[in-house]
C-alpha positions in Angstrom: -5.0 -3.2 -3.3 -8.4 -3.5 -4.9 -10.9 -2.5 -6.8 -13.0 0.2 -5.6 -17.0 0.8 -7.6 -17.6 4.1 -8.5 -21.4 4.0 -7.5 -21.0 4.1 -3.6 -20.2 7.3 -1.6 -19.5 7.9 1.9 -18.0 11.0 3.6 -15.1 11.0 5.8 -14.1 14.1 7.8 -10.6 15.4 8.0 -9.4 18.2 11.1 -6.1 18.8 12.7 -4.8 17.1 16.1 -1.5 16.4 17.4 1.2 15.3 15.6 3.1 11.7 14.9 6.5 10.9 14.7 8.0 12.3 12.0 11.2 11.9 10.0 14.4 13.7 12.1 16.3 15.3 9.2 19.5 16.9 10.1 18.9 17.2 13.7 14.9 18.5 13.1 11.7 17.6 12.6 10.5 18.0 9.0 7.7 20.5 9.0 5.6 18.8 6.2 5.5 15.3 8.0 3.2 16.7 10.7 0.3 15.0 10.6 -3.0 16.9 10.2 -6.3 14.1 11.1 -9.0 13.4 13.1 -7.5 14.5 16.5 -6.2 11.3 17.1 -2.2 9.7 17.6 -1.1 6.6 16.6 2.3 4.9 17.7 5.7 4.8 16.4 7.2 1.6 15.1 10.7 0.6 16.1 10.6 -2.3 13.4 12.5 -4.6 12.2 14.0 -4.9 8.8 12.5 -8.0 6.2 15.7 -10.1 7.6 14.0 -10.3 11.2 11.4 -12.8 9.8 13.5 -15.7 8.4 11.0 -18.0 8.3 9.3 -16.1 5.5 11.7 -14.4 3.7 14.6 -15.7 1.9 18.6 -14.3 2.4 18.6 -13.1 -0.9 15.6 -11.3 0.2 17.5 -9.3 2.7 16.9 -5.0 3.3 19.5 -3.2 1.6 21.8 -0.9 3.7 20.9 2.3 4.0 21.4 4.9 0.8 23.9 7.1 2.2 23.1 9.5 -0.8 19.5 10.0 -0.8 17.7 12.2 -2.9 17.1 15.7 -1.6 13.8 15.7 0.8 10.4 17.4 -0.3 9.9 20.4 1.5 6.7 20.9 1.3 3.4 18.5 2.1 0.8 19.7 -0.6 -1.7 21.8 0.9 -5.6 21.9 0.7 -6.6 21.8 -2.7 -9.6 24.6 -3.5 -10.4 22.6 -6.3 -11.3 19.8 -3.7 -14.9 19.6 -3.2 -15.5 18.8 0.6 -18.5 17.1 2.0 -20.4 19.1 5.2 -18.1 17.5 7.7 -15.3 19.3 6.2 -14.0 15.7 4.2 -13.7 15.4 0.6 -16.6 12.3 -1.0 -14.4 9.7 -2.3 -15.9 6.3 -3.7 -15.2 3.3 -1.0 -15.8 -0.2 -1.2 -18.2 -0.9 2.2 -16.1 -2.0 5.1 -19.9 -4.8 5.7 -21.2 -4.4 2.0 -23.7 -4.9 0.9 -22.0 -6.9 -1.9 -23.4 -8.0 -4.9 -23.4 -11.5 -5.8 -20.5 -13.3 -7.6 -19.0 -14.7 -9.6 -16.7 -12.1 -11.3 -16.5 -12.3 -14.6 -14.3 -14.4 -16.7 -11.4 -10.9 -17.1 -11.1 -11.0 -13.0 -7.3 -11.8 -12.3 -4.8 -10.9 -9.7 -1.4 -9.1 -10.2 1.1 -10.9 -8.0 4.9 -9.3 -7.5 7.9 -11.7 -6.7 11.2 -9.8 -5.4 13.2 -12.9 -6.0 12.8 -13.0 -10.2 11.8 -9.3 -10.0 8.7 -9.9 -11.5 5.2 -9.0 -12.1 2.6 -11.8 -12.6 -1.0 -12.0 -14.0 -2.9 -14.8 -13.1 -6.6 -16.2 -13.0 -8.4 -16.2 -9.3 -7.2 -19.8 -9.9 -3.5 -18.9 -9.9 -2.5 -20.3 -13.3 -0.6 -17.3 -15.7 -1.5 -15.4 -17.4 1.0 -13.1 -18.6 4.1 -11.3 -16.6 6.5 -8.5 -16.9 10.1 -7.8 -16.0 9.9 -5.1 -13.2 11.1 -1.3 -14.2 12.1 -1.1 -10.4 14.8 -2.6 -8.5 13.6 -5.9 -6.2 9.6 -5.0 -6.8 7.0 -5.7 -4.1 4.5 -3.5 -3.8 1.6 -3.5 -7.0 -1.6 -1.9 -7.5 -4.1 -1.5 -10.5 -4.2 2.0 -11.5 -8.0 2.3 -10.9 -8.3 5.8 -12.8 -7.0 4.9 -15.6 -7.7 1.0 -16.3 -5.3 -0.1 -18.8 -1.9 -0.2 -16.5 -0.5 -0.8 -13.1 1.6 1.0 -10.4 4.6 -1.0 -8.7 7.6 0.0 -6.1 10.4 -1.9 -5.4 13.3 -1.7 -2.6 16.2 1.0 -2.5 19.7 0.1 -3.9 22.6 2.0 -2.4 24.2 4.2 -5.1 21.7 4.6 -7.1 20.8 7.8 -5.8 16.9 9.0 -7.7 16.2 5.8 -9.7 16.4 3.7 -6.1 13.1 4.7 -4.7 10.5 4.9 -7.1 7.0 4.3 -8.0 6.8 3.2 -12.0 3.2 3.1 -13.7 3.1 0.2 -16.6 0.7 -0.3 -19.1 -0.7 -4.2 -19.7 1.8 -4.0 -22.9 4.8 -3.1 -20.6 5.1 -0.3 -21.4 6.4 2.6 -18.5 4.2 5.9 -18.6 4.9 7.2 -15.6 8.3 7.2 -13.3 8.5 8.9 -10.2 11.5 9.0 -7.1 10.3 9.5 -4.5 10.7 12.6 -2.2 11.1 11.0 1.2 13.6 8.4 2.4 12.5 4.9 2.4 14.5 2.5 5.0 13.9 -0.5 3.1 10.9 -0.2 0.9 7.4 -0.1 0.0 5.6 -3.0 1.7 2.1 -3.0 -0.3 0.8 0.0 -2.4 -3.3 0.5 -3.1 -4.8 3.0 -5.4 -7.1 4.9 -3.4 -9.5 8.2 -5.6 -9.0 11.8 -5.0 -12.3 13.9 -5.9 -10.1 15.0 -9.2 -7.4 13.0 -10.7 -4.5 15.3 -9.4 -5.5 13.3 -5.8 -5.4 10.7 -6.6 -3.3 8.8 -4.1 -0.7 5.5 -4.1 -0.9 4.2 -0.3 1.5 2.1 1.0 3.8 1.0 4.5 7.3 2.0 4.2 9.9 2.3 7.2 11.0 5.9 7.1 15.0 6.9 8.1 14.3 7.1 11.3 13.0 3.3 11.2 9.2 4.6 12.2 7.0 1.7 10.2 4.5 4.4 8.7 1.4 4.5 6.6 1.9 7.2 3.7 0.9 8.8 0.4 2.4 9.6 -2.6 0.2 12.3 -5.5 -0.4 9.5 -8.5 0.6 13.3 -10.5 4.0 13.5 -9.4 5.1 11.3 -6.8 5.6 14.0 -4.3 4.2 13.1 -0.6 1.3 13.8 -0.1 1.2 12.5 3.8 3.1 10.5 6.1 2.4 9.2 9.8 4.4 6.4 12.3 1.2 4.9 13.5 2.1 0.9 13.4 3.1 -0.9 16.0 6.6 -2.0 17.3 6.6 -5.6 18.0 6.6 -7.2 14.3 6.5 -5.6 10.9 3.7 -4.6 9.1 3.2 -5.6 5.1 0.1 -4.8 2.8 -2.1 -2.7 1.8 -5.8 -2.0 0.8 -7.6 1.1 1.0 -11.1 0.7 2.6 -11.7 4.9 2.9 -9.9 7.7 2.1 -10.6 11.5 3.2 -8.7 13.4 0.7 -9.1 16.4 1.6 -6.5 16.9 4.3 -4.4 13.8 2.7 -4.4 12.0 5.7 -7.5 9.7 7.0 -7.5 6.3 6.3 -9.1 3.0 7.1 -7.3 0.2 5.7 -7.2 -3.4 5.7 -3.2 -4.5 6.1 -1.3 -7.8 7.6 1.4 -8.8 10.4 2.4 -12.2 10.7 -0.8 -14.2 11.1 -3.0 -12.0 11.0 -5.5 -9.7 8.1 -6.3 -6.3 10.2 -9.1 -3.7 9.8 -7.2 -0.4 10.8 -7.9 3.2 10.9 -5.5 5.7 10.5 -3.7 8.1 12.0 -5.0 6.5 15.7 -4.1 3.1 14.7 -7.0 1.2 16.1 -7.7 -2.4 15.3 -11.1 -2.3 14.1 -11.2 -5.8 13.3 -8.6 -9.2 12.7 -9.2 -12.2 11.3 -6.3 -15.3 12.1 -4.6 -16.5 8.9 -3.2 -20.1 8.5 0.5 -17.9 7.7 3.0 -17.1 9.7 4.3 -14.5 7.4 1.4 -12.7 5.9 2.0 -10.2 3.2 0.3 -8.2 0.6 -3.8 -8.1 0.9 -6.5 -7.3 -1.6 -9.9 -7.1 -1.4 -12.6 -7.6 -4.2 -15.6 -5.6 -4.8 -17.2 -8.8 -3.9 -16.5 -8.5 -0.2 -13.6 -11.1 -0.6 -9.8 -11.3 0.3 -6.6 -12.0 -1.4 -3.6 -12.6 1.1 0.1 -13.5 -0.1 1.4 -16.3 2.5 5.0 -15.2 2.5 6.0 -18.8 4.0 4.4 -21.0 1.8 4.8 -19.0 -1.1 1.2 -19.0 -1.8 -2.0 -16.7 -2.6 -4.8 -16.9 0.3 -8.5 -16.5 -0.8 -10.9 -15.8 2.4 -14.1 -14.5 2.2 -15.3 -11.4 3.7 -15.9 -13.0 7.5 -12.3 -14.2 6.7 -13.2 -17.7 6.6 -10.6 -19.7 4.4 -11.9 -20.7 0.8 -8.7 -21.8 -0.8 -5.1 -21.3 -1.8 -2.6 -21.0 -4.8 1.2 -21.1 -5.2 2.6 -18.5 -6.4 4.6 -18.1 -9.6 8.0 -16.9 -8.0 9.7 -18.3 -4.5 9.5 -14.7 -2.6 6.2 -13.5 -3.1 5.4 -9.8 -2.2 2.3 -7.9 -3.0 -1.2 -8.7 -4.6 -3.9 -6.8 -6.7 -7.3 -7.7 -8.1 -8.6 -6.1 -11.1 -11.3 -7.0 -13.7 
């Protein structure tokens, strides 16, 4: 999650290819999880649930079972919005932060801070660059992890938490708080989430109605999957199985976003000990940088050029710069740390 400045454009183009694997409802494939991209595949993730990595996460920690009474699935993927306004390639111009900058020189100023989620007191934290806090919040979603600044409108944050079983409709959402606590915004949402949201970023649509929450979820068919939910309603806006099988995949920070067909990304997100420039849907590794973790988590990235990284082991806050060359660390405020945001 990061912050993204208003005064650089790029283009990204958008067209139709093959599709991923989807989510297998009732014996077929759902129609509106085809992916629509840059005719390119990524790979389907047999992954793990959280309790596969003990070394990072605690037992009380542990995915939920499965909700045996989920919510009834969106049938519909949104379609091309003629109110989009789409660049020559056929993309839709979005603000990005530049993958190799420029950046303009530091330091931030003195209202930089970080939001920090912790599943274990269910919390949301607020705290310096520094780590000391600043203020927190009881979550208004069951066992929170993912967080991101709500970029459009500045004065409030988005989170999502885990799935409880039984509690059909209030078990998957996506909440928006304002800085006074205060819930505007509480969506379910529309498609089945295996154990979660592992990350969310706020990522521009050319109009507010696309504007996007991106985030890794495993879907029921346990596909690890980069997807989208509409900031207007929740509903999904795109969904693809593109991350790998051999370890799961946490985090989230939008580096592009081509709105227009809801579905090309590059994105900076973490496995185990590594922070990883992807694209999205072919799932190529752009470029990684090694972390000193074993059980990276949630990643932000400043307008700076910077990183945040949550060390799920060590229960601490990374801070690399943009070569990913450690600068320093924190600990965090709770003992199962999940997801991190910067904001000014």
């Amino acid at each position: 999650m990061k912050y993204v400045p208003s005064f650089l454009i790029l283009v990204l183009a958008g067209c139709p290819s093959s599709s991923v694997p989807t989510e297998d409802i009732d014996g077929g494939v759902r129609a509106d999880a085809i992916v629509r991209a840059d005719a390119r595949v990524g790979a389907p993730d047999a992954a793990s649930t959280l309790a596969d990595d003990a070394s990072a996460t605690p037992a009380d920690d542990a995915a939920p079972a499965d909700d045996a009474a989920s919510q009834a699935d969106d049938a519909s993927t949104p379609a091309d919005d003629a109110s989009v306004t789409p660049g020559a390639d056929g993309g839709c111009v979005f603000p990005p932060l530049m993958i190799d900058g420029p950046f303009p020189g530091g330091p931030p100023p003195a209202s930089a801070h970080l939001l920090v989620t912790d599943t274990s007191s269910n919390a949301i934290f607020q705290v310096s660059l520094a780590g000391v806090v600043q203020r927190q919040w009881a979550s208004p979603v069951a066992r929170v992890y993912g967080v991101t600044h709500d970029r459009r409108t500045t004065d409030g944050f988005w989170v999502a938490g885990y799935p409880i079983v039984g509690m059909n409709g209030a078990n998957r959402p996506f909440r928006r708080m304002t800085f006074a606590g205060t819930v505007t915004s509480s969506y379910a949402y529309s498609s089945f989430s295996q154990d979660g949201f592992h990350g969310l970023d706020f990522a521009f649509g050319p109009v507010p109605d696309q504007d996007v929450i991106v985030f890794t979820m495993m879907n029921r068919n346990n596909i690890d999957t980069v997807s989208g939910a509409l900031t207007l309603d929740g509903s999904r806006w795109f969904e693809g199985g593109v991350l790998e099988s051999t370890t799961r995949w946490y985090g989230m920070d939008v580096e592009r976003y081509a709105c227009n067909d809801g579905n090309s990304l590059v994105y900076w997100t973490t496995h185990t000990d590594t922070l990883v420039l992807r694209d999205w849907p072919t799932g190529n590794e752009i470029r990684t940088h090694v972390l000193p973790t074993t059980a990276a988590r949630g990643v932000a990235r400043t307008p700076y050029g910077d990183f945040y990284v949550v060390d799920g082991a060590n229960r601490r806050v990374l801070h690399l710069d943009a070569m990913g060359v450690l600068l320093g660390s924190f600990a965090t405020p709770g003992r199962n740390p999940g997801d991190v945001s910067y904001g000014e």
